[in-house]
N, C-alpha and C positions, 0 to 999 in steps of 0.2 A: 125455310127456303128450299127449293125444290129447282133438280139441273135434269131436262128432259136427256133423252140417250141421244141425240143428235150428236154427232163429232161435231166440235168448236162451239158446243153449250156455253150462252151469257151468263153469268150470272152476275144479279143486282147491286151486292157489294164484292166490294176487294176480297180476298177470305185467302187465307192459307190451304194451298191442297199439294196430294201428290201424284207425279207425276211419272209413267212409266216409260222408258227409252229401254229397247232391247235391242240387243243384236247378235247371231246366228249363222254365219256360210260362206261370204266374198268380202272383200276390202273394203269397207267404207269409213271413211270420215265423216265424223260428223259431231255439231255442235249445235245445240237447242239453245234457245235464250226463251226468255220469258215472253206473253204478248199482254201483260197485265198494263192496263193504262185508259183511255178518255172515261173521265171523270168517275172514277169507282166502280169500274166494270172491269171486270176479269174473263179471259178468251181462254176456256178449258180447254188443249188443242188433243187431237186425239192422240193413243199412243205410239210411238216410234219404233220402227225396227230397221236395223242395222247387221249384215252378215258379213263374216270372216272375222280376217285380223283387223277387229273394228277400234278407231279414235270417239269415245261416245264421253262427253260432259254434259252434269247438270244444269242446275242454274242457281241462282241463289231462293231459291224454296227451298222446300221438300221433295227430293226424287226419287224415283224408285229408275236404277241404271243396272240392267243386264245385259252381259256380256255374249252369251251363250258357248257357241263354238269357235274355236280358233285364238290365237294369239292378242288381247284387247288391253287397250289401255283405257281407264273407263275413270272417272272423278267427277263427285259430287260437287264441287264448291262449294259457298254458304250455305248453310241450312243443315236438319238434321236428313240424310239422305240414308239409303239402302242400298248399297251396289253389291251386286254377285255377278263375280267373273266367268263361272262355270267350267267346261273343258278347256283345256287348256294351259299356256305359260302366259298368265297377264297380269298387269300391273293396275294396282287398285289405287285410290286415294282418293279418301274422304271430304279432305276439306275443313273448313270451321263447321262448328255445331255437334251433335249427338250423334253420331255415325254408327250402321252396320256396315262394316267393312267381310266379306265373307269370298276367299280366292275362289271355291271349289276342286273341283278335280284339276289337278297340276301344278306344274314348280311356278307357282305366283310371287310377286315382289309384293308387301300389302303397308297402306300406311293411313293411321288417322288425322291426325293433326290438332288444332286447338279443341279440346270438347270431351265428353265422357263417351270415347267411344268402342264399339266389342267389335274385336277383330278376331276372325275363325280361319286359319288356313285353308280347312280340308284336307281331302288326299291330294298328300305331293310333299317335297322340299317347300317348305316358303320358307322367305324371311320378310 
C-alpha cells in the first residue's frame, strides 16, 4: 500500500499511523481528533503546528505531539504516543499505552499513565 505526498492522503484500509502536532511562538489551543471513518478509509490529515503557551492533545492513535517554545500543556491519550515539551515550563502526559514522555529544556510537570512508559526530564527541575 502506497500514500501519495498530497496532504489528506486516502488510504484504502484503516491502518494504524502516526501523527505529528507541534507547536512553537503564541497561544493556541488546540485539539485534533481523529477523521478515520466511511467504510475503511482513513484521512492522513497533514501535520499541525501550534505557537506559544500551547493546549495541544492527541488522539487515541499513535501521535507524535511537540511542544516547542513556551509554556505547553500537551497529552497523548490512548495510544502509544511521543510528546516533547521542548523549551520551556510544560506539562506533559501521556495517557493509556507505551508512551515517550520527554519535558526538555525546563522546570516540566511529566506523567505517564497506564503502559510501559520512558519518561526523560531533560534540563530543568522536573517532577
Amino acid at each position: 500500500m502506497a500514500l501519495d505526498n498530497e496532504v489528506g492522503a486516502m488510504v484504502e484500509q484503516a491502518v494504524e499511523y502516526m501523527r505529528r502536532l507541534t507547536g512553537s511562538g503564541g497561544d493556541d489551543p488546540g485539539m485534533e481528533r481523529s477523521s478515520r471513518h466511511l467504510a475503511g478509509r482513513a484521512t492522513i490529515p497533514p501535520d499541525l503546528s501550534y505557537d506559544g503557551n500551547d493546549l495541544v492533545c492527541g488522539t487515541r492513535w499513535r501521535d507524535y505531539v511537540e511542544g516547542g517554545n513556551g509554556n505547553d500543556r500537551l497529552c497523548g491519550f490512548v495510544g502509544d504516543d511521543a510528546l516533547l515539551g521542548g523549551a520551556g515550563a510544560d506539562q506533559l502526559w501521556g495517557g493509556e499505552g507505551n508512551d515517550g514522555v520527554d519535558g526538555g529544556i525546563g522546570d516540566d510537570i511529566l506523567r505517564g499513565e497506564n503502559g510501559n512508559d520512558t519518561i526523560s526530564g531533560g534540563i530543568g527541575t522536573d517532577t
